[in-house]
N, C-alpha and C positions, 0 to 999 in steps of 0.2 A: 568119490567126491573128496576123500579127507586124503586120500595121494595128490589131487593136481592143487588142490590149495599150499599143501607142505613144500613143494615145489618153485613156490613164490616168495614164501614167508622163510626166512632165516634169521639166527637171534634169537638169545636167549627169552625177551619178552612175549606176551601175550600177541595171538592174531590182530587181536580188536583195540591194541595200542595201533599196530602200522596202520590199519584200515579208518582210525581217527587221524592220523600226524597228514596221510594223502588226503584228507578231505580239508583241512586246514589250509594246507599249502595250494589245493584247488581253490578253495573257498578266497584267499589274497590276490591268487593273480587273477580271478575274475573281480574279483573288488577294485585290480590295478587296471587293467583292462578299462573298467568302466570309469573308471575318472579321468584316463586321459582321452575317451570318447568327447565325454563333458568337456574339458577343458580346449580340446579340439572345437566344439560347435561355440564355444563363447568366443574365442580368439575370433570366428570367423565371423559370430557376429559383429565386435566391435571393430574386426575390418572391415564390412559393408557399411557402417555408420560414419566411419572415419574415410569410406571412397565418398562418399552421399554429399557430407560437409564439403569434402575437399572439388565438386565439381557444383556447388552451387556458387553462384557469384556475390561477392561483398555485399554483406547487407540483405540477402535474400534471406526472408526465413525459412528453415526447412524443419517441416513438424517429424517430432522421435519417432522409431521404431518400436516396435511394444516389447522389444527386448532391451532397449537402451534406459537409464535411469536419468538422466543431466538435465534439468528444467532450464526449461528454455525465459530469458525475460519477456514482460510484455508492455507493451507501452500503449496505452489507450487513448484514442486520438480525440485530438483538441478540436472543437467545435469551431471553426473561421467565422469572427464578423463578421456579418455581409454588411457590405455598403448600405449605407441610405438611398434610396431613390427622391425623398422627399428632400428641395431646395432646402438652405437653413434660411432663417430672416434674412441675414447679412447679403444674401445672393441674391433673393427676391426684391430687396428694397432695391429703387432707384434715388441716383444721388439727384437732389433738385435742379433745375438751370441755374445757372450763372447768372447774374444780371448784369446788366449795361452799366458804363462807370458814371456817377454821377457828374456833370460837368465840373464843379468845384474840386472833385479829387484828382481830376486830372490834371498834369502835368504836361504843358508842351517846351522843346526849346528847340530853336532856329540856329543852325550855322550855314554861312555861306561860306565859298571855296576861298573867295577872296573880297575885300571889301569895297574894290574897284571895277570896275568895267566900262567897253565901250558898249550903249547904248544899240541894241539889237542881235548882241551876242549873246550866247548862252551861260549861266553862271552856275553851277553845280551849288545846289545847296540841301541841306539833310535837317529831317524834323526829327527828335526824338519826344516818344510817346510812351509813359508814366502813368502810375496812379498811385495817391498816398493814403486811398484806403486803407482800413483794418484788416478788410476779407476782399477773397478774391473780384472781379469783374471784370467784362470783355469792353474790347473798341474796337470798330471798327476802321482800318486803316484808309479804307478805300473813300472816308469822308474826311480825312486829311487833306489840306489847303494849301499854299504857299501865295501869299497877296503883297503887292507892292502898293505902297497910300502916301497919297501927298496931301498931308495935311488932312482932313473926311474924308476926301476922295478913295476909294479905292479904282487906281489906274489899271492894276493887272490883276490876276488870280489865276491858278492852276483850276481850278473848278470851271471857269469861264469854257475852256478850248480842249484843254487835253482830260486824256483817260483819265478814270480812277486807277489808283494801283493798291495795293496790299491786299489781305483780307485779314476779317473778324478773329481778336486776337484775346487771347485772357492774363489779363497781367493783376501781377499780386508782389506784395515784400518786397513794393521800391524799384522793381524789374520795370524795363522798357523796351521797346521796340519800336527801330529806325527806319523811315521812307524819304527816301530819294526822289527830287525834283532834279529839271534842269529849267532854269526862268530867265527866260530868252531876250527880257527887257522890251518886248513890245507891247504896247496899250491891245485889251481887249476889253469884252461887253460878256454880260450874262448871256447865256444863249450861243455863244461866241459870234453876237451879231455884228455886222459895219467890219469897214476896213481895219485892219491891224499898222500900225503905223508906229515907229521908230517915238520912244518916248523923250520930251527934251533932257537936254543933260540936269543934272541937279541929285540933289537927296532926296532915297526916297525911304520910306519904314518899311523893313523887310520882314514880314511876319509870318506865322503860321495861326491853323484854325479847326478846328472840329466840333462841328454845332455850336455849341453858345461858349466851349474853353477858347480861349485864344492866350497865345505865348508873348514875351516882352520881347516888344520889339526892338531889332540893330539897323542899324544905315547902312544904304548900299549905295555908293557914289556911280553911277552914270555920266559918262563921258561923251 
């Protein structure tokens, strides 16, 4: 045993110097060995972390691996109003009606097309319809008049023979609204009874009328 040992060992030193210096320089490179193991299995962890990020889409969150450290933020979610199902006052109330204009606050005014004509022709003439209320109120247009009067008499009226025309309107803040005759100059009757007959020439007071308002009347000369 003490020949094949001497055979190894050379130098002036001790056996159990060389047989320590080889267990040192053993004992390093498995120390080196094992740290670039380690640093091997980290690199490759934080490139599975960094493919993981890199294939989730904008905005998705993606929970860590239990090897990864980086805290992720969190945002805790806000509870939505939900709507009312219950009307407010304002929706349930309803707005009152309208009321009818009282005769005094209305306003009528009569133009005719021209202030002459020949007796049995038609004359184009336009009412406009007013109110000088405070607050708002309706008229009904379809009770608008157009009457010719000689002296008390009333000889003609659009109420007499023809249609109503308009309808029920709400006027407020001086506003008005205009209804079109055409007053053909022959005498008729309530009812549109008896012959209709060419009225004589002369002056006649061309007016208009809506229940108990009535407008100042103009002259309309017949020929």
């Amino acid at each position: 045993m003490e020949g094949f040992k001497g055979r190894f060992v050379k130098g002036s030193e001790p056996e159990s110097v060389y047989w320590r210096r080889r267990a040192i320089v053993a004992g390093a490179v498995l120390a080196l060995v094992l740290l670039v193991v380690f640093g091997l299995s980290a690199l490759g962890g934080d490139g599975d972390e960094r493919e993981a990020a890199a294939d989730a889409s904008p905005g998705e969150w993606q929970p860590p691996s239990p090897s990864g450290t980086l805290q992720r933020p969190y945002f805790p979610e806000t509870p939505t109003a939900e709507a009312s199902a219950e009307p407010t006052e304002a929706e349930t109330s309803t707005a009152p009606p309208v009321a009818a204009c009282p005769a005094e606050d209305l306003m009528l005014q009569v133009v005719a097309a021209f202030g002459e004509a020949r007796s049995g022709s038609e004359v184009p003439v336009s009412v406009l319809v007013a109110s000088g209320a405070d607050t708002a109120c309706t008229a009904d247009l379809r009770e608008v008049a157009v009457e010719l009067a000689s002296g008390a008499d009333v000889v003609y009226s659009t109420a007499h023979c023809e249609t109503s025309k308009g309808e029920e309107v709400e006027l407020s803040g001086g506003q008005g609204q205009t209804v079109e005759f055409a007053v053909d100059g022959l005498a008729s009757e309530e009812g549109c009874r008896g012959a209709r007959r060419e009225l004589p020439a002369g002056e006649y007071e061309l007016r208009a009328r809506l229940g108990e308002a009535v407008s100042a009347p103009t002259v309309l000369r017949l020929t």
